[in-house]
C-alpha positions in Angstrom: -29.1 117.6 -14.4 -30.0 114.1 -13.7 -28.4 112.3 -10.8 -27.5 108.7 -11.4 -26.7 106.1 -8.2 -25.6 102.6 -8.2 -27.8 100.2 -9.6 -29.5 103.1 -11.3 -31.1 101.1 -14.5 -28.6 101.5 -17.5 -31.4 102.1 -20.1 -32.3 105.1 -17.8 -29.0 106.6 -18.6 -29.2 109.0 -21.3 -25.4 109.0 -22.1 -23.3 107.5 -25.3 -22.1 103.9 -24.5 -18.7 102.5 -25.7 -17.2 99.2 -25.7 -13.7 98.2 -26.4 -12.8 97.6 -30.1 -11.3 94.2 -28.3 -14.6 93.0 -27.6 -15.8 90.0 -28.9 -18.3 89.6 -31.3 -20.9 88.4 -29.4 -20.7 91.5 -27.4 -19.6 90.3 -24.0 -18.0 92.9 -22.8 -18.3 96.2 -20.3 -19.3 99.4 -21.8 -18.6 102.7 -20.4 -20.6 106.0 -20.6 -19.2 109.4 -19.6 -21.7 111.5 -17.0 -22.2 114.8 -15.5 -19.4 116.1 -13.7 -16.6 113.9 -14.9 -18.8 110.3 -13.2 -18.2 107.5 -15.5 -20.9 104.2 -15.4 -19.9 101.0 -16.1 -22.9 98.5 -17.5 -22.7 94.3 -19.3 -23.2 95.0 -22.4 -25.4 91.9 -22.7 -27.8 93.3 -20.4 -27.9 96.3 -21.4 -31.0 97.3 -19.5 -29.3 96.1 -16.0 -27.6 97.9 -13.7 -25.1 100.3 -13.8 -22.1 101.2 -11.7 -21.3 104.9 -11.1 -18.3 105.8 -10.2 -17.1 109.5 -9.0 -13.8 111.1 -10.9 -11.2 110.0 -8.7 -12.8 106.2 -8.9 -12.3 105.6 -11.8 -9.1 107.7 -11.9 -7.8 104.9 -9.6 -9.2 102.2 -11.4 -7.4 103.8 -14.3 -4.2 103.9 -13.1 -4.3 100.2 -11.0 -5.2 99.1 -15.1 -2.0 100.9 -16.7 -0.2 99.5 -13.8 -1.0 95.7 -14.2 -2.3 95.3 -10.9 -5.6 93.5 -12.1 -3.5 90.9 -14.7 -3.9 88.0 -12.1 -7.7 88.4 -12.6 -7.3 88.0 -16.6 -8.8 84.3 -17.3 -6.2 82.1 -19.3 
């Protein structure tokens, strides 16, 4: 099973990508991409062959739940 770190190139990730059906149409957006043993990475999808964030279950779990709960809305550009 391949290990992936932080920074680990996104194109090296052999893993289905998604994006948000609200993303625009020029594609600027985050996608996601579930990994081995529940790790989720995060990459832009306009550079697709960037880097990647990995973050462990309970991460993203957080992140997750800080999003349902509003606490990133002052961050939303107006």
């Amino acid at each position: 099973m391949q290990e992936y770190s932080n920074g680990s190139p996104a194109a090296s990730i052999d893993a289905a990508w998604t994006k948000s059906r609200k993303s625009t149409a020029n594609g600027q957006c985050v996608e996601l991409a579930s990994l081995p043993g529940g790790k989720v990475a995060v990459r832009n999808s306009t550079d697709p062959a960037g880097p990647a964030l990995i973050f462990e279950p309970a991460e993203f779990d957080a992140f997750l739940d800080g999003a349902r709960n509003r606490e990133f809305d002052h961050l939303i550009a107006r």
